[in-house]
TIMI-468686 format. One record per residue (C-alpha): residue number from 1; y, z, x. Coordinates in steps of 0.1 Angstrom, whole numbers. Layout:
<pts>
pt num=NUM	c2=Y	c3=Z	c1=X .
...
</pts>
This chain:
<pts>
pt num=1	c2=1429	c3=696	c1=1025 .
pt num=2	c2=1446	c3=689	c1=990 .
pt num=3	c2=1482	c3=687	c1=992 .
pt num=4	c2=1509	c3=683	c1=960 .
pt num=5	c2=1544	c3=691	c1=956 .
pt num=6	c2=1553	c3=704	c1=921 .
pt num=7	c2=1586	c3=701	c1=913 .
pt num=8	c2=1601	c3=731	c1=884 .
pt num=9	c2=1640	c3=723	c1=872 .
pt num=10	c2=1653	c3=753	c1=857 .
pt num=11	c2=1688	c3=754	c1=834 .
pt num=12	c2=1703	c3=778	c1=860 .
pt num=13	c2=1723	c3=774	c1=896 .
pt num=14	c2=1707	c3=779	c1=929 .
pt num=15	c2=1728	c3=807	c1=938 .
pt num=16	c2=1724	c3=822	c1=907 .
pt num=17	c2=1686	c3=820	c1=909 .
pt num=18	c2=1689	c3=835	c1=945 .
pt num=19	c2=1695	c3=866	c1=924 .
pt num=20	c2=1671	c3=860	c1=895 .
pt num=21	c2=1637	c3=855	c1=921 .
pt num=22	c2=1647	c3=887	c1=935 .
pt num=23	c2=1649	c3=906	c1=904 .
pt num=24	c2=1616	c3=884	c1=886 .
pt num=25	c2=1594	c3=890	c1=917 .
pt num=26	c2=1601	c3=928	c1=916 .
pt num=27	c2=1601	c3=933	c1=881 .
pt num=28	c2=1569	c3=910	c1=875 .
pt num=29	c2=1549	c3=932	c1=905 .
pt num=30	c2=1560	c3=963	c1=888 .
pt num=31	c2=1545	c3=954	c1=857 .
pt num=32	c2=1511	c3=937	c1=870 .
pt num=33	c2=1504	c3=977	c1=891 .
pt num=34	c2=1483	c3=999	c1=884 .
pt num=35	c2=1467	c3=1030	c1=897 .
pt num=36	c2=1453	c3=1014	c1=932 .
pt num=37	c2=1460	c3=979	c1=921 .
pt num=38	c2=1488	c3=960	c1=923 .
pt num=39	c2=1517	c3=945	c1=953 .
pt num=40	c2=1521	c3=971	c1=977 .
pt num=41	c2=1551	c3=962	c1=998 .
pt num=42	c2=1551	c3=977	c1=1037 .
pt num=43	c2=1582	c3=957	c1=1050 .
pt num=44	c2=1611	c3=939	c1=1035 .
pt num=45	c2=1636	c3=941	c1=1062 .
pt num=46	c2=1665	c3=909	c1=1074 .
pt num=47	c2=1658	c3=889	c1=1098 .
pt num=48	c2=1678	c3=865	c1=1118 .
pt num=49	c2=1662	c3=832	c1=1128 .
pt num=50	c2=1671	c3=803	c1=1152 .
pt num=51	c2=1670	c3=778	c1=1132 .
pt num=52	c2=1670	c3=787	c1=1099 .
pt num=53	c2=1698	c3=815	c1=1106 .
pt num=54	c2=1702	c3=852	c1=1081 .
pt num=55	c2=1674	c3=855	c1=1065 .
pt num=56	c2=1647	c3=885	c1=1051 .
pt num=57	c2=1615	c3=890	c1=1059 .
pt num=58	c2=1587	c3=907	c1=1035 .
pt num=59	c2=1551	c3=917	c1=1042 .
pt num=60	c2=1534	c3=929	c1=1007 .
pt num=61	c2=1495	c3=940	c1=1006 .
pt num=62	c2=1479	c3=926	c1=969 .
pt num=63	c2=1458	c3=945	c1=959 .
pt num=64	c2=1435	c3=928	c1=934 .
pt num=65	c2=1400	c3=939	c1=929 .
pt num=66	c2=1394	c3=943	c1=892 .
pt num=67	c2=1421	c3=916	c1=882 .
pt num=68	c2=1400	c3=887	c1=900 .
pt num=69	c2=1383	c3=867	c1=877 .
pt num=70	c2=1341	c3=881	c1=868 .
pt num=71	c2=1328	c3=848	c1=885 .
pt num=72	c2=1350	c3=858	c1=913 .
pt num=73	c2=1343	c3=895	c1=918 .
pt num=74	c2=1309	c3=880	c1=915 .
pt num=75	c2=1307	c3=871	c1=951 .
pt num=76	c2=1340	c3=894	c1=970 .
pt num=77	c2=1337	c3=929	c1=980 .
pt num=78	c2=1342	c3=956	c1=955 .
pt num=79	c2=1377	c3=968	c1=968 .
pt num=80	c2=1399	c3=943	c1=988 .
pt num=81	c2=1434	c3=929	c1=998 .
pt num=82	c2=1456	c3=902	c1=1009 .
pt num=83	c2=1481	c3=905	c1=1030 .
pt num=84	c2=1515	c3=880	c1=1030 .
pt num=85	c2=1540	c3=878	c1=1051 .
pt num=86	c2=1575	c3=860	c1=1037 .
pt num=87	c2=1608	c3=852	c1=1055 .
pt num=88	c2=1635	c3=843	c1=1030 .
pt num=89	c2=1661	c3=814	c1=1044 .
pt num=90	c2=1672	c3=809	c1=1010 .
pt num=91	c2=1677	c3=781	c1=997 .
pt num=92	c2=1649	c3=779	c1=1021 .
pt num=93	c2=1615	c3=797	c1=1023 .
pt num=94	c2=1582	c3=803	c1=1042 .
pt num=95	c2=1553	c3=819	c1=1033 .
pt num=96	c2=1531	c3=824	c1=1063 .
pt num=97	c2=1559	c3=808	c1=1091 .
pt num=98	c2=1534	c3=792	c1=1115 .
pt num=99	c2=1505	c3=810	c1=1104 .
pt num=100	c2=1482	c3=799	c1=1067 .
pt num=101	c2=1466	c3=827	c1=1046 .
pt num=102	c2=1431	c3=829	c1=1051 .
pt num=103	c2=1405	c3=848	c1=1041 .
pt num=104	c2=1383	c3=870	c1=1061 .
pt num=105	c2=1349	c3=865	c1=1039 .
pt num=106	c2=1361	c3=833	c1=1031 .
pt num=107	c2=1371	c3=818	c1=1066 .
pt num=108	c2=1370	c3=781	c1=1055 .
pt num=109	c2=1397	c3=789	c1=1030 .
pt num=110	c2=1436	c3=784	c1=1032 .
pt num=111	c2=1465	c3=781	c1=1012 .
pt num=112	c2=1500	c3=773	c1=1029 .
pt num=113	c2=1532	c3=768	c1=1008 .
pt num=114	c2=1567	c3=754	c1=1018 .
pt num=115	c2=1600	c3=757	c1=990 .
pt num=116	c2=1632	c3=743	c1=988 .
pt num=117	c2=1661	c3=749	c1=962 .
pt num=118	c2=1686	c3=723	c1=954 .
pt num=119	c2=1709	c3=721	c1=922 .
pt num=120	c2=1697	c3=684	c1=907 .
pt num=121	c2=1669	c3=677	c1=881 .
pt num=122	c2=1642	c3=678	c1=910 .
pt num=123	c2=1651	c3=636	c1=917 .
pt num=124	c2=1658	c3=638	c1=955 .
pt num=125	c2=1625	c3=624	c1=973 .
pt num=126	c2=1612	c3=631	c1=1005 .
pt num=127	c2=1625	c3=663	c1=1009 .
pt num=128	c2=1599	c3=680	c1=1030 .
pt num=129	c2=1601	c3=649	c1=1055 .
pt num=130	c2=1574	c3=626	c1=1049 .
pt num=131	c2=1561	c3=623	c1=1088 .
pt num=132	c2=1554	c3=662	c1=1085 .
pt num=133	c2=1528	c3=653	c1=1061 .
pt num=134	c2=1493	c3=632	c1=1065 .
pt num=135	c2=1488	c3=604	c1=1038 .
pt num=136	c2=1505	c3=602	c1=1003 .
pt num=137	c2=1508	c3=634	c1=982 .
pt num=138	c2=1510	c3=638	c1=943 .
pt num=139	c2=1540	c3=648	c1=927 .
pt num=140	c2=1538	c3=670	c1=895 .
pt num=141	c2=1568	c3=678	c1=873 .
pt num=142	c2=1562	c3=715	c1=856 .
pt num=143	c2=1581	c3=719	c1=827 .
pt num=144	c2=1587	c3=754	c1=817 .
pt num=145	c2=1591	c3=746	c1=782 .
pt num=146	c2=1565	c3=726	c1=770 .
pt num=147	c2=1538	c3=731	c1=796 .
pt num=148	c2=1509	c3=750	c1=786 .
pt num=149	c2=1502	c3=787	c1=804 .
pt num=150	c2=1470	c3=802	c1=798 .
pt num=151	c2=1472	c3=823	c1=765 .
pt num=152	c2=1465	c3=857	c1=780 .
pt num=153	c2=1494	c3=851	c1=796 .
pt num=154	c2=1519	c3=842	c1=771 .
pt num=155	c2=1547	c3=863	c1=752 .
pt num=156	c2=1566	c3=848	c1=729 .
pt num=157	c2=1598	c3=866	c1=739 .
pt num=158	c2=1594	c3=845	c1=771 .
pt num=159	c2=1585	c3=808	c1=753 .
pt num=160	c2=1622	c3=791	c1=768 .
pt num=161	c2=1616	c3=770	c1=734 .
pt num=162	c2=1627	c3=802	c1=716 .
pt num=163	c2=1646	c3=821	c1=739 .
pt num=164	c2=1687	c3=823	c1=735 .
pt num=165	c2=1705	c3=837	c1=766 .
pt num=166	c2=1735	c3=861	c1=750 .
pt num=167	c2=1753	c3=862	c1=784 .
pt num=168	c2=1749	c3=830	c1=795 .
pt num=169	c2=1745	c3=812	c1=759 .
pt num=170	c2=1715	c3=785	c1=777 .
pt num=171	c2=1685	c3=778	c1=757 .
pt num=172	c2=1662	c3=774	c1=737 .
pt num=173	c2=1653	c3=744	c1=756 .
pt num=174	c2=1645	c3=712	c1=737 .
pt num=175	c2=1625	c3=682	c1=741 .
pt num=176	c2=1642	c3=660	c1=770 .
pt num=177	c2=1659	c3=692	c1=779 .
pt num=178	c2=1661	c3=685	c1=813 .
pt num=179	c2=1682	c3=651	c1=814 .
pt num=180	c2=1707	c3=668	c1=794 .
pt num=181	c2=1710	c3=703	c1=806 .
pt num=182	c2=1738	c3=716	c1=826 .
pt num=183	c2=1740	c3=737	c1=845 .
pt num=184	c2=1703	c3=728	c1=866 .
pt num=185	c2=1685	c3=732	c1=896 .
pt num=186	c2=1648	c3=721	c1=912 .
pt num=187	c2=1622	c3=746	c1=933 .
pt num=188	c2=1605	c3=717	c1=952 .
pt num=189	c2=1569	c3=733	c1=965 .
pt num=190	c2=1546	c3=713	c1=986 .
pt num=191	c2=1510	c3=735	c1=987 .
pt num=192	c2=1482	c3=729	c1=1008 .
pt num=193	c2=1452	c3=741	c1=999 .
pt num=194	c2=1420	c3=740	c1=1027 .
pt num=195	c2=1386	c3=751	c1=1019 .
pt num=196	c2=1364	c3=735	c1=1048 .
pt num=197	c2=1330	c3=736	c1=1029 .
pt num=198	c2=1306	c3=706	c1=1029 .
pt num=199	c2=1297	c3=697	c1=993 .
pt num=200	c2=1323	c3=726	c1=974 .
pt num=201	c2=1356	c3=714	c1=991 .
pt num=202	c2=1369	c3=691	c1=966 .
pt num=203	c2=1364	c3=715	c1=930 .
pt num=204	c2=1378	c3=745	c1=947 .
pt num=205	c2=1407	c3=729	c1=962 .
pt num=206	c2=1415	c3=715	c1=927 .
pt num=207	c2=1409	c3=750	c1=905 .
pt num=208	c2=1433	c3=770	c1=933 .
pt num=209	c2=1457	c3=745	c1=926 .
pt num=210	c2=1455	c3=747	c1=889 .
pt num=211	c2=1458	c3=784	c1=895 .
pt num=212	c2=1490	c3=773	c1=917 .
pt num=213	c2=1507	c3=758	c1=892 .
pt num=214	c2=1502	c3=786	c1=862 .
pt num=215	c2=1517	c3=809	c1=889 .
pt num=216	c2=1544	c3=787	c1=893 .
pt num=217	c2=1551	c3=780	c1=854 .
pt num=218	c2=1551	c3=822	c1=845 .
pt num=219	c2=1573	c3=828	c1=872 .
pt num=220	c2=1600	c3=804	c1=862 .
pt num=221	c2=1597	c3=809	c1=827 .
pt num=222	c2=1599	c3=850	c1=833 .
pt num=223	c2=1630	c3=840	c1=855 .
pt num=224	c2=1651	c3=821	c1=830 .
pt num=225	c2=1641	c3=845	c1=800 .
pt num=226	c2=1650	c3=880	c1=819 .
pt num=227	c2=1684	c3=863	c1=829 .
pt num=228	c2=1706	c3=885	c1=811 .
pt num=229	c2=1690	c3=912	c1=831 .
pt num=230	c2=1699	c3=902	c1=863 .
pt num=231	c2=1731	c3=875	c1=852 .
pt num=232	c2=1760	c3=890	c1=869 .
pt num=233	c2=1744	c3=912	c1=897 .
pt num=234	c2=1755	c3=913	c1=931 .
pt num=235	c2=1731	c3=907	c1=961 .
pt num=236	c2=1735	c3=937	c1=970 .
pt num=237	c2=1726	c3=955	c1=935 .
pt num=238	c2=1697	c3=931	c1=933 .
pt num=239	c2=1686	c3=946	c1=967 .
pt num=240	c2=1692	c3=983	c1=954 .
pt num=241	c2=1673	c3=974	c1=923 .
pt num=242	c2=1645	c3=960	c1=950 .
pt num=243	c2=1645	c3=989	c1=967 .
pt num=244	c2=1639	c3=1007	c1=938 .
pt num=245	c2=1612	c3=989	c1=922 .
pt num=246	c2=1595	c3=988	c1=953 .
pt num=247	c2=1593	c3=1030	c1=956 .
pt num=248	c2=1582	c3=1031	c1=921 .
pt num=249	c2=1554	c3=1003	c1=921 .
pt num=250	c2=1544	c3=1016	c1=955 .
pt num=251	c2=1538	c3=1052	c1=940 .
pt num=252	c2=1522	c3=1035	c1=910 .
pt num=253	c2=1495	c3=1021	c1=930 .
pt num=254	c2=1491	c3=1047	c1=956 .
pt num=255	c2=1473	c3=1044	c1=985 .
pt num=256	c2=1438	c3=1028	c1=988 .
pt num=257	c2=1416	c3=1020	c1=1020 .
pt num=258	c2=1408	c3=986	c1=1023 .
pt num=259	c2=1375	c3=968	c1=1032 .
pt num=260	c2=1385	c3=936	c1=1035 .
pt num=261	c2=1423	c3=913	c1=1041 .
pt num=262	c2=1435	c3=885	c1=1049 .
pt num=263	c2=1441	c3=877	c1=1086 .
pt num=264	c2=1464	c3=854	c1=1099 .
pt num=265	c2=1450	c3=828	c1=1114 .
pt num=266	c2=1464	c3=799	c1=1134 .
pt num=267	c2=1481	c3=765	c1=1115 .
pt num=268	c2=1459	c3=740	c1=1094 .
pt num=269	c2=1466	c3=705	c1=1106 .
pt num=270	c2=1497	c3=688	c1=1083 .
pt num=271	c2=1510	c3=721	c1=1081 .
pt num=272	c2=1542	c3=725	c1=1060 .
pt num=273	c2=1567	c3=758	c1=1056 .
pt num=274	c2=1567	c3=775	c1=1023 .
pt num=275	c2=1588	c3=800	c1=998 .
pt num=276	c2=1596	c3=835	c1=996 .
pt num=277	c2=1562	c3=844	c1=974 .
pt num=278	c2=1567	c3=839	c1=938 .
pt num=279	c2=1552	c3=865	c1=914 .
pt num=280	c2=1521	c3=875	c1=918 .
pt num=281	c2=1503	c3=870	c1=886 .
pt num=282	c2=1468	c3=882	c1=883 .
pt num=283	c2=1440	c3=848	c1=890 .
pt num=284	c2=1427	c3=834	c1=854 .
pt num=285	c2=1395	c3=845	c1=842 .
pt num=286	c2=1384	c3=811	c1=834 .
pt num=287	c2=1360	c3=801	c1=862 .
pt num=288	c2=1361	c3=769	c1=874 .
pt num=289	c2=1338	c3=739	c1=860 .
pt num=290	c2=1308	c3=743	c1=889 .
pt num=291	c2=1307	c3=779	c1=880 .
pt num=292	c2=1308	c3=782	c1=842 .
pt num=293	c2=1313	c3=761	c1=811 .
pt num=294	c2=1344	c3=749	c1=807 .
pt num=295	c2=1361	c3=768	c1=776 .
pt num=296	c2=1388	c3=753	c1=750 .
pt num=297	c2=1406	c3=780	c1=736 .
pt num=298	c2=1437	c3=773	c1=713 .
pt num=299	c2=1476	c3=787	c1=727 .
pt num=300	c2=1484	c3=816	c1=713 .
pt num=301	c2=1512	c3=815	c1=691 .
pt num=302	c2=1529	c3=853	c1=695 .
pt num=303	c2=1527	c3=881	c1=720 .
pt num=304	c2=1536	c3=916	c1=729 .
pt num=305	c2=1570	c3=920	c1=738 .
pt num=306	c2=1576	c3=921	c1=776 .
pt num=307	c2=1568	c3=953	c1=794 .
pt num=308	c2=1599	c3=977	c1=802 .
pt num=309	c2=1602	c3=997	c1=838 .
pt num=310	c2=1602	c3=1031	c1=823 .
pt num=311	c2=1597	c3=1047	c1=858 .
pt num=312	c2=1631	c3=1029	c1=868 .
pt num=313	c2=1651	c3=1037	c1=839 .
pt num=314	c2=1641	c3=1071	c1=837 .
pt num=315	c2=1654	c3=1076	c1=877 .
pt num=316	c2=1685	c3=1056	c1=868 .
pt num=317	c2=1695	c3=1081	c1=837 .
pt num=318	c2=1688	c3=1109	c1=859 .
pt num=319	c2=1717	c3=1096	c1=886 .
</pts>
C-alpha cells in the first residue's frame, strides 16, 4: 500500500469553499457527460451521524468506458462503472466510510481517501493522527498555480496565474502566493492506494497516485476560477443548483446497463476516512512507464474557454 497526504491551500475560506466544492463538483460532472458516459448520481440525501453529526451522503455511478486511457481500455470490459459512495461531514469527509473502492476485475486493487479542511496555509501536522497510520508517509504540497496539469486538460481562463476574481478581487496568484495570501485555507488528503500484485504493485500504485494528484490540482484550480459563480450563494441555492445539475447530467447520460462495478469490499489494513469526491475528471491518456514510452509533450499555452451548462440556463430562463 502507498500512502501520501497532499496538501492544496487555496486563497478562499473554508466556509466559503463548502459552497464552492458543491457547485465545482456539479458543474465539472456536467460538463465531463455525455450520451451514456459520465456521473450518474442515484442518491444524495442528509444524513446524521454519531460522531461526526449533520452530514450528506451521495452515491454517484461513473460511467467511464471510452474516457479510460487506450492502454487501459486495453485490458477492462467494453462498457463498465464505478460506483462511490460519499458522506459529507464538512469540514470533514469520507469517501467509502469503512469500506475502500475496489474493483471487481481488478480485485487486488484499492484506493481509500480521507479530507480535512482548515483555514491555515496547510502548516498544521499530524492531522489525520499519526497512530491511525503504518510507518511514515510523504507529504506533497500542490500548488494550484504553478504546478503542471496535463495539457489536455488545461484552459487558460482557468490558469489562477491569470485569473482576476471581479467579486471577490483575489488573484492572479504570484510566485510565493501562498505566504502572503489572505484570506487562505488547506484541503489536507491522505490517499491510499493498494494493488496486491507480486511484481506490478509498486508502478501502479505510483501512476494512480500521479493520476490522484492531477485530479486534485483541476478541481481546485476549477474551484477558485468559477468563484464568482458560486461567491455569495446560500447552501441552500447551492443545493437547488445541485439538484438541478444532477436532473440534467442524469438525462444527458441516460441510462446504460452495466457489466461490471465496483463492489464494496471490507477495509484495507491502515485504513484512513476520506472527502466528499472531488471532480471526476476523465484518467490521462498517458500510460504508465511499464506500459508505453514515456512521452514529453510541452504545456499548452491557451485553451477553449470553459464549457457553459446550456441545459441549466435554458430551464432557468424558462422559470
Amino acid at each position: 500500500m502507498l500512502i501520501k497526504e497532499y496538501r492544496i491551500c487555496m486563497p478562499l475560506t473554508t466556509e466559503e469553499y463548502r459552497v464552492g466544492q458543491l457547485y465545482t463538483i456539479s458543474k465539472h460532472s456536467h460538463q465531463e457527460s455525455e450520451k451514456g458516459e459520465g456521473v450518474e448520481v442515484v442518491k444524495n440525501e442528509p444524513h446524521e451521524d454519531p460522531v461526526h453529526g449533520p452530514g450528506q451522503f451521495t452515491e454517484k455511478r461513473v460511467h467511464l468506458s471510452s474516457k479510460l486511457p487506450s492502454w487501459a481500455r486495453a485490458v477492462t470490459p467494453r462498457i463498465f462503472y464505478i460506483t462511490e459512495k460519499a458522506w459529507n461531514y464538512y469540514p470533514y469527509t469520507i469517501t467509502a466510510d469503512a469500506r475502500s473502492l475496489q474493483c471487481s476485475f481488478l480485485p487486488k486493487f484499492s484506493i481509500y481517501i480521507e479530507t480535512k479542511y482548515e483555514d491555515n496555509c496547510g502548516d498544521s501536522e499530524n492531522i489525520f493522527r499519526s497512530d491511525k497510520i503504518l510507518g511514515d508517509h510523504e507529504v506533497s504540497f500542490l500548488d494550484i498555480a504553478f504546478d503542471e496539469i496535463p495539457e489536455r486538460y488545461y484552459r487558460s481562463l482557468e490558469d489562477p496565474r491569470f485569473f482576476s476574481s471581479a467579486k471577490t478581487g483575489r488573484g492572479p496568484l504570484r510566485e510565493g502566493w501562498r505566504q502572503h495570501t489572505k484570506p487562505i485555507m488547506c484541503s489536507y488528503k491522505l490517499v491510499s492506494v493498494k494493488f496486491e500484485v507480486w511484481g506490478l504493485q509498486t508502478r501502479v500504485e505510483q501512476f494512480v497516485h500521479k493520476v490522484i494528484r492531477d485530479i486534485l490540482l483541476i478541481g481546485h484550480r476549477q474551484a477558485f476560477a468559477w468563484v464568482d459563480e458560486w461567491c455569495g450563494m446560500t447552501m441552500e441555492e447551492v443545493r437547488r443548483y445541485e439538484r438541478e445539475t444532477q436532473e440534467a447530467t442524469n438525462e444527458l447520460i441516460g441510462l446504460v446497463a452495466p457489466t461490471i462495478l465496483v463492489s464494496e469490499v471490507g477495509q484495507p489494513t491502515a485504513t484512513h476516512s476520506a472527502p466528499a469526491s472531488a471532480p471526476s475528471t476523465p484518467l490521462s491518456d498517458e500510460p504508465p512507464d511499464f506500459l508505453a514510452p514515456p512521452k514529453t509533450r510541452p504545456r499548452k499555452k491557451s485553451a477553449p474557454e470553459t464549457l457553459t451548462l446550456p441545459a441549466l440556463q435554458e430551464r432557468a430562463g424558462a422559470e
